[in-house]
C-alpha positions as CSV (number, residue, x, y, z in Angstrom):
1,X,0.0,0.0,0.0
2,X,2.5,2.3,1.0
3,X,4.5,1.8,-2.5
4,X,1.3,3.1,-4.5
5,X,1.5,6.2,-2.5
6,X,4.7,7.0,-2.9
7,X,4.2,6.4,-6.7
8,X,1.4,8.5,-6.8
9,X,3.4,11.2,-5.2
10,X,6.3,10.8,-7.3
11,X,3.7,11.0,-10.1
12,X,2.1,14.0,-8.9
13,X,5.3,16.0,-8.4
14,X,6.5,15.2,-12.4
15,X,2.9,16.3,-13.1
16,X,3.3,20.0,-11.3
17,X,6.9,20.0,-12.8
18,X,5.9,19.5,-16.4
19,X,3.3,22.1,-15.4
20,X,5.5,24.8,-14.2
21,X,7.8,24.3,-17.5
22,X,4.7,24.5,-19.7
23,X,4.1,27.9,-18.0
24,X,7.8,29.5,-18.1
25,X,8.0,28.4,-21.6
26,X,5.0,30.1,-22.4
27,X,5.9,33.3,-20.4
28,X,9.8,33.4,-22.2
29,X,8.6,32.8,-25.9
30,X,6.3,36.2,-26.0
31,X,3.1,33.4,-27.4
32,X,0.8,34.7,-25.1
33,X,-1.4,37.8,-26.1
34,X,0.5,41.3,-25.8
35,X,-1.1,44.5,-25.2
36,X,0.0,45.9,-28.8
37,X,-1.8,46.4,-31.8
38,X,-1.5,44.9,-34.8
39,X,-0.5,45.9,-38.6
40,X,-0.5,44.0,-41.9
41,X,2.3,43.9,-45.0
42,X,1.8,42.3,-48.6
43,X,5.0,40.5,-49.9
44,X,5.8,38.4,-52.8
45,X,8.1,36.1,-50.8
46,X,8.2,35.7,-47.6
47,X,10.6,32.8,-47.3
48,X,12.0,31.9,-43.9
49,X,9.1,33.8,-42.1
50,X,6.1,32.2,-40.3
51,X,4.4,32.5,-36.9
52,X,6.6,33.9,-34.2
53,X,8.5,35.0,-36.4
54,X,10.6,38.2,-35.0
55,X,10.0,41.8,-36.0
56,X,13.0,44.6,-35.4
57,X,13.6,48.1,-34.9
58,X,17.0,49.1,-35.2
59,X,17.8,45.5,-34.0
60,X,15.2,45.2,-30.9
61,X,12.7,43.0,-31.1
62,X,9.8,44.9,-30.6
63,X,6.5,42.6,-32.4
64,X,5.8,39.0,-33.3
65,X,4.8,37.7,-36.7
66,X,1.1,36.3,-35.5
67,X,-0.3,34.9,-38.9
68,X,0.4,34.7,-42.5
69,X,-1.8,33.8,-45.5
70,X,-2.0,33.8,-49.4
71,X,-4.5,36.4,-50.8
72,X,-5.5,34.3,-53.5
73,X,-6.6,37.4,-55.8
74,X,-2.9,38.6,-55.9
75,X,-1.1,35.6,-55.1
76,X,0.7,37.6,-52.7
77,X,1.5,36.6,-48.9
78,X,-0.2,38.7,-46.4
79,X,1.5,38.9,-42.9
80,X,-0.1,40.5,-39.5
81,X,2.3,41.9,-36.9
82,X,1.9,42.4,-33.6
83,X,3.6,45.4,-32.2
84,X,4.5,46.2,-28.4
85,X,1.9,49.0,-27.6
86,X,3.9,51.9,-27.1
87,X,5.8,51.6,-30.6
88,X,4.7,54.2,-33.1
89,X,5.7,54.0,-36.5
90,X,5.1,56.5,-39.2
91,X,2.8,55.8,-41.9
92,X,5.6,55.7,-44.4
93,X,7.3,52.7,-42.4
94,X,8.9,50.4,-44.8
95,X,9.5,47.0,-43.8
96,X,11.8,44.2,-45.1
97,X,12.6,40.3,-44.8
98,X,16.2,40.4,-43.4
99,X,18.5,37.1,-43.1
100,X,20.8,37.7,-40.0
101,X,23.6,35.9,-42.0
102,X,24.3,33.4,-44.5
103,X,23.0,30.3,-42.6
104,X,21.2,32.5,-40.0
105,X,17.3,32.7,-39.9
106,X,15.3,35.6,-41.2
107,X,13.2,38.5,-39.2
108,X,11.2,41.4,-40.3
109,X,13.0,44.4,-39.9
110,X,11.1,48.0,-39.4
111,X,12.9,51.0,-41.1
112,X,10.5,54.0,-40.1
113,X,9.8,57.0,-42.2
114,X,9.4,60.4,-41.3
115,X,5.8,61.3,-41.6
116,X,3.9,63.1,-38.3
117,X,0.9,60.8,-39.0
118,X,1.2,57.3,-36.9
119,X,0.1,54.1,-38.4
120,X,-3.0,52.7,-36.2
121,X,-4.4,49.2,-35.0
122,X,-5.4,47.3,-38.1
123,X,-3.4,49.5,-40.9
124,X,-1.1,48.0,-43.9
125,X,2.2,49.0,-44.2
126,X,2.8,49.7,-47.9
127,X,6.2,49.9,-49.1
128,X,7.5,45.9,-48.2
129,X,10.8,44.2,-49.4
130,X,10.7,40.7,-50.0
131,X,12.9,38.0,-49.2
132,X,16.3,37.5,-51.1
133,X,16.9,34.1,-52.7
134,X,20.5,33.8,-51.5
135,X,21.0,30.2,-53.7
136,X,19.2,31.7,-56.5
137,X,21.7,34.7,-56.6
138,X,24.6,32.7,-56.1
139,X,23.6,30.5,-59.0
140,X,23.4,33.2,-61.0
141,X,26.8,34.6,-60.3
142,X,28.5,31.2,-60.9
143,X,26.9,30.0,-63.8
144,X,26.6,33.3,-65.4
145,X,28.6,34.1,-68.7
146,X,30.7,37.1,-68.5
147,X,31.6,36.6,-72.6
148,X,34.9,36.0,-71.5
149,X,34.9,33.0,-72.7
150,X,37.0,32.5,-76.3
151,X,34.9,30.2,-77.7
């Protein structure tokens, strides 16, 4: 008898344990809700980027990438950010898909304008920069012919 109880115990503590880990990993990964607001961007590639996703200012993460979908009329990728409330960006923000080195992984990065008007809770940020196909340009530059060639 006394062996179930102590099993139960022992169960009962790996239980709250996995519990508490659950909760600190959800508390150190920003995936709960944040007070911000949220904006929207239209790219033609968005390689690299998906949910959770980081989103920079001058190198500080500042928003999360929350959801991205195909608008099937343009074929382009729409993305929805989520910004820390308290960040105010001009309405002639730009932003652009950013590799943080060659075998690094990508993030939004925020390069605001200098307009007085803010953008606002629900708006679309307009000038975008899509991803760069890193293999696609280095095929280019290898296979390319210069006309160098005396053939």
């Amino acid at each position: 008898m006394s062996s179930n109880l102590v099993e139960s115990l022992i169960g009962a503590l790996v239980l709250v344990v996995a519990g508490w880990f659950l909760v600190f990993a959800y508390d150190r990964t920003d995936m709960g809700a944040g007070n911000g607001y949220t904006l929207t961007a239209r790219f033609d590639r968005i390689d690299g980027i998906g949910v959770g996703s980081d989103v920079r200012l001058a190198g500080i993460k500042v928003g999360t990438v929350v959801d991205s979908v195909l608008d099937r009329q343009s074929f382009q990728a729409v993305v929805t950010l989520s910004l820390e409330e308290g960040v105010e960006l001009p309405t002639d923000t730009a932003i652009a898909i950013t590799a943080e080195g060659l075998l690094g992984g990508t993030y939004m990065n925020l390069l605001p304008g200098g307009m007085e008007e803010v953008l606002l809770d629900g708006d679309e940020i307009s000038e975008t920069q899509d991803a760069v196909d890193l293999l696609g340009l280095i095929g280019k530059f290898i296979y390319s012919d210069d006309g160098s060639s005396s053939n």
